[in-house]
C-alpha angles and dihedrals in degrees: 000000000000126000085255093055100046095042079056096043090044093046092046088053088057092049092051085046085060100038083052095049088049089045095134082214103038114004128109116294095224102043082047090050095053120091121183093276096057094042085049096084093048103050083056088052087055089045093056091045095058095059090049089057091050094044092052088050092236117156103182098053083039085077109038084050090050080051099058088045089055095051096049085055076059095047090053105039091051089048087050088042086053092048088053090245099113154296135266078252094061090048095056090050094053096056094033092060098038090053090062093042076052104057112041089156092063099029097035143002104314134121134207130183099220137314093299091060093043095048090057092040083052088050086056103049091051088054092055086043094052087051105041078063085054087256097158109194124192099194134029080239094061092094101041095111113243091220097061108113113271101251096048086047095058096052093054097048094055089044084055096049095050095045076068084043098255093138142093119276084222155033097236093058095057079053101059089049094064089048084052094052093043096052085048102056082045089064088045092055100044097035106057099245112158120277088247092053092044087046088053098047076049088057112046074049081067098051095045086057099049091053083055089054084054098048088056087052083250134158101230091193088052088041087055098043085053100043083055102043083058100050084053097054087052099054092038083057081043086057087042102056084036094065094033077067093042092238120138109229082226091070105031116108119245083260093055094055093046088057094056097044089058086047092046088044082045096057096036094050 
């Protein structure tokens, strides 16, 4: 059997799994129970395990994560097939052919300087496509999903505004403007202004650091994972002196717990 024919066998197998867990007679009460609402959560939770898996360079669970957000891709395409919409099949030959309406300079005559070039070429075949389908947009912002998680949306939406030439000409300047954020919601804090006025100066602080995070050719939502990722190695390493010393966190002074978080930054340097 060639590799073809086994990725084929192998993909059919998954695809009868699905159709048997969604079998109305005798089929699994929870898959049947679930509708695309409530599968939604969990293919973002894939999603996000997949780039876990990515981010702690594991190969092995890299595959077995690829695997659950394939499946959720099945779950989805047999409820839609049940519905009358349309088939996993359906679902490969639509990205299979827009990839290649995608890529003409790699499926046809054009040409493109680098990926620079070819992400805004992409842009702009998304926008012909969007109104082919009569899509009028009225701003370059109209497409970025509204469900996309709020850090990854900024940053898009800030990526969107400077392709038009709405940005800063320099770093520093990005830079300033958090300072300016900052020193505002420091004149929110301290001068009583109301909690909704203080959250939103907290916001717009946000924002600004996310289009930092653009101007360094960093992902804001992996900086903050990692940032927090970090901040929970060190106080695990905080739990773990304070027992070594047989003191509960609960009862150790502010200076305590100072003490064993230099140790802890110390140790995880």
């Amino acid at each position: 059997m060639s590799d073809s024919e086994s990725q084929a066998q192998r993909l059919n197998q998954l695809l009868g799994i699905m159709a048997r867990l969604r079998d109305p007679d005798q089929g699994c009460p929870w898959d049947l129970q679930q509708d695309f609402a409530s599968i939604a959560p969990y293919t973002l939770e894939e999603a996000y395990e997949v780039a876990e898996a990515i981010e702690r360079n594991a190969p092995d669970e890299l595959c077995d994560e690829l695997g659950d957000l394939l499946f959720q891709v099945v779950f989805h395409a047999q409820m839609a097939k049940e519905k009358g919409w349309f088939s996993f099949a359906d679902v490969v030959a639509a990205i299979n052919e827009k990839l290649v309406r995608r890529h003409p300079h790699v499926f046809a005559d054009e040409e493109v300087a680098d990926a620079s070039e070819q992400t805004l070429a992409w842009e702009q075949h998304k926008a012909r496509e969007r109104a082919d389908k009569g899509v009028v947009s009225d701003s370059v912002l109209d497409s970025v999903p509204l469900a996309l998680p709020a850090l990854v949306r900024a940053q898009k939406i800030q990526r969107r505004a400077a392709r038009v030439g709405f940005d800063w000409t320099d770093i520093m300047d990005v830079v300033d403007k958090l300072e300016e954020e900052l020193k505002e919601l420091k004149q929110a804090l301290t001068s009583g202004e109301p909690l909704h006025r203080v959250r939103e100066e907290l916001g717009d602080l946000l924002f600004s650091g996310v289009n930092l995070a653009r101007f360094l050719d960093a992902d804001a939502e992996a900086l903050l994972r990692a940032a927090s990722q970090k901040f929970s190695g060190r106080f695990q390493l905080v739990e773990q002196l304070a027992r070594q010393q047989q003191r509960d966190l609960h009862d150790c002074t502010l200076d305590e717990l100072e003490d064993y978080w230099r140790q802890a930054k110390q140790q995880l340097a």
